[in-house]
RODO-2510 file (C-alpha; in nm, 4 decimals, decimal comma):
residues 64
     n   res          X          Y          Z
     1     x     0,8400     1,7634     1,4473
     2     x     0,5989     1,8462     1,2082
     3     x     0,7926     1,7066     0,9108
     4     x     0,8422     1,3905     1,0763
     5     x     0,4441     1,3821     1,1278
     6     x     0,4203     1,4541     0,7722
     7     x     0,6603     1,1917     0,6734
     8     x     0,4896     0,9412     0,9290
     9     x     0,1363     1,0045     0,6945
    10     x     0,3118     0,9556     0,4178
    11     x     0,4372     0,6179     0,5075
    12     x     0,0779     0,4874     0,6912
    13     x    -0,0566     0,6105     0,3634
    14     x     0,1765     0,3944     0,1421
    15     x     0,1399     0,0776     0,3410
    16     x    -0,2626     0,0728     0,3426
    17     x    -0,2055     0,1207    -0,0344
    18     x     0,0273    -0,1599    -0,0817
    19     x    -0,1937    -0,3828     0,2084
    20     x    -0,5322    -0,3150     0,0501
    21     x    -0,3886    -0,3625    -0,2790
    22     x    -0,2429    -0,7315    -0,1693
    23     x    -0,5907    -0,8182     0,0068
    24     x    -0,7742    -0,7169    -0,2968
    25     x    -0,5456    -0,9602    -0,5490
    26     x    -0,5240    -1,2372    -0,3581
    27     x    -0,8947    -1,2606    -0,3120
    28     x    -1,0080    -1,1553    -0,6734
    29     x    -0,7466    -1,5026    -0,7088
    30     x    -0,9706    -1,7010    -0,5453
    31     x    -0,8214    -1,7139    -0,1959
    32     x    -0,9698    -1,6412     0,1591
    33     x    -0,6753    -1,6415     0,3523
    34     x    -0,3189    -1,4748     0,3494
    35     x    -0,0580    -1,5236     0,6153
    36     x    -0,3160    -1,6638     0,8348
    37     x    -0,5373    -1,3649     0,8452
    38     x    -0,8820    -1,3140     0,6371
    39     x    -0,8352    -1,1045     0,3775
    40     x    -1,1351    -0,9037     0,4456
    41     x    -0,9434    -0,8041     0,8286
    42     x    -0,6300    -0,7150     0,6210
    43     x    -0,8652    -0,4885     0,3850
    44     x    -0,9863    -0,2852     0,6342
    45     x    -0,6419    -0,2511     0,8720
    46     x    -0,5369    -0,1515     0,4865
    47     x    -0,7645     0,0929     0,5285
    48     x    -0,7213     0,2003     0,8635
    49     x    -0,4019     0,2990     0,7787
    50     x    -0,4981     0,5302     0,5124
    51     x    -0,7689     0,7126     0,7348
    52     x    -0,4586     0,7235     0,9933
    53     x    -0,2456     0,8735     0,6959
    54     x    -0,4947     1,1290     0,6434
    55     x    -0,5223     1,2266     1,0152
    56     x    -0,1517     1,2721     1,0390
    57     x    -0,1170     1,4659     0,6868
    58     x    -0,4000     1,6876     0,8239
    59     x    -0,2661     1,7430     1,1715
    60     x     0,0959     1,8439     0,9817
    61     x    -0,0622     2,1001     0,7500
    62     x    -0,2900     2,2580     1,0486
    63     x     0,0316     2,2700     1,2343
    64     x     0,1979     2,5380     1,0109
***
């Protein structure tokens, strides 16, 4: 259980990477907009999902 929690921070962390990343060269490109969301709302659920990363890393290694 606690690898797959481990594994499950892993991968939150890894997609807020990739969709922070994505927000922030699109709009340093000039845009507003991607996929019909602002890019400032896909910044922060980037974000979010690195926090959420970090929870679930930290609640794996307090686990063992």
């Amino acid at each position: 259980m606690k690898n797959s929690i481990g594994l499950l921070g892993t991968a939150a962390g890894a997609l807020g990477v990739l969709v922070t990343a994505a927000a922030g060269i699109v709009r340093l490109s000039g845009h507003y907009h991607l996929g019909g969301f602002e890019l400032m709302t896909l910044f922060n659920g980037g974000v979010g999902l690195m926090v959420a990363g970090c929870l679930f890393k930290l609640h794996a290694l307090g686990a063992r």
